[in-house]
N, C-alpha and C positions, 0 to 999 in steps of 0.2 A: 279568336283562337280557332275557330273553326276549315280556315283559310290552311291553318298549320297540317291539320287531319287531313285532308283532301290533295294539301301540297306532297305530303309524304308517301302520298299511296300511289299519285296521277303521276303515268309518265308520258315522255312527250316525244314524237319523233318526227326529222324533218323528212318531206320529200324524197330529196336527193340532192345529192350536189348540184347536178344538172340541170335539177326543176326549178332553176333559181338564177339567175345570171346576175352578179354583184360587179358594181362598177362604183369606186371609190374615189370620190371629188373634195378634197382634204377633211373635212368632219361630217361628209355627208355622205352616205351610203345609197345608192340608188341599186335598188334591188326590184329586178324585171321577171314577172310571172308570168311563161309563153303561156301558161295554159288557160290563165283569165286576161293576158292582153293587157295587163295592168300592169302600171313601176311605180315602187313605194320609194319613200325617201324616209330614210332612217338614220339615226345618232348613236352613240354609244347609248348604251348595253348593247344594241339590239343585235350587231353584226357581231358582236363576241359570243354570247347566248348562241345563234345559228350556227358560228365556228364550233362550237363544243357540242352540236349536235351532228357537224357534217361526216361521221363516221353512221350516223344512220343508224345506230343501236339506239334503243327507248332510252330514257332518263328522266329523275324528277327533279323536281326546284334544288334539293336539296343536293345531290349528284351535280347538277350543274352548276349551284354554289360553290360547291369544292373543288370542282372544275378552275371556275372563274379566280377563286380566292387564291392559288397558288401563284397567278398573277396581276393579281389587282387588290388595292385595299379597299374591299366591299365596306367595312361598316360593321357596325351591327349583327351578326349572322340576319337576325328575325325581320330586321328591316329588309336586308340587302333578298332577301329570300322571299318575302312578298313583293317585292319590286319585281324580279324575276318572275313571280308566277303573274303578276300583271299584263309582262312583258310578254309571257306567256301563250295566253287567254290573246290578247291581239293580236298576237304570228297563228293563233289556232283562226282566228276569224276572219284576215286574210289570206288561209289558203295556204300559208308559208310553213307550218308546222302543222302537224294532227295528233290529239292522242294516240298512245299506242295501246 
């Protein structure tokens, strides 16, 4: 439960639209970071999650939950909301998102 407290408080912000070049090969997202040189290959969540953050204001798991949920059927809330903050934590460790 812990996960929960830190979910709700932590918010998360991407780059920039631009810090990020997405290139979309039918379920596979290849996403190119000029500034580490590096291109990740991503699946759903991951390219809808950075969609609901490319306006660049902060947001938490739970903000971006309700985000997602108005078009997709997450699940769960509590599952579907530490999946995200997972999802999270690895766009923060690649460079691709940062705390705000």
């Amino acid at each position: 439960m812990g996960w929960q407290r830190v979910a709700a408080t932590k918010l998360y912000r991407r780059e920039g639209v631009d810090a990020v070049a997405a290139c979309a090969l039918d379920d596979i997202v290849l996403l190119y970071h000029p500034r580490s040189g590096q291109t990740h290959m991503v699946i759903s969540p991951v390219p809808e999650i950075l969609d609901e953050l490319a306006d660049g204001a902060p947001a938490s798991v739970a903000q971006i939950h309700d985000r997602l949920a108005r078009s997709f059927d997450l699940g769960p809330a509590d599952d579907a909301m530490r999946e995200i903050a997972v999802h999270l934590d690895a766009l923060v460790a690649l460079g691709l998102v940062r705390p705000a």
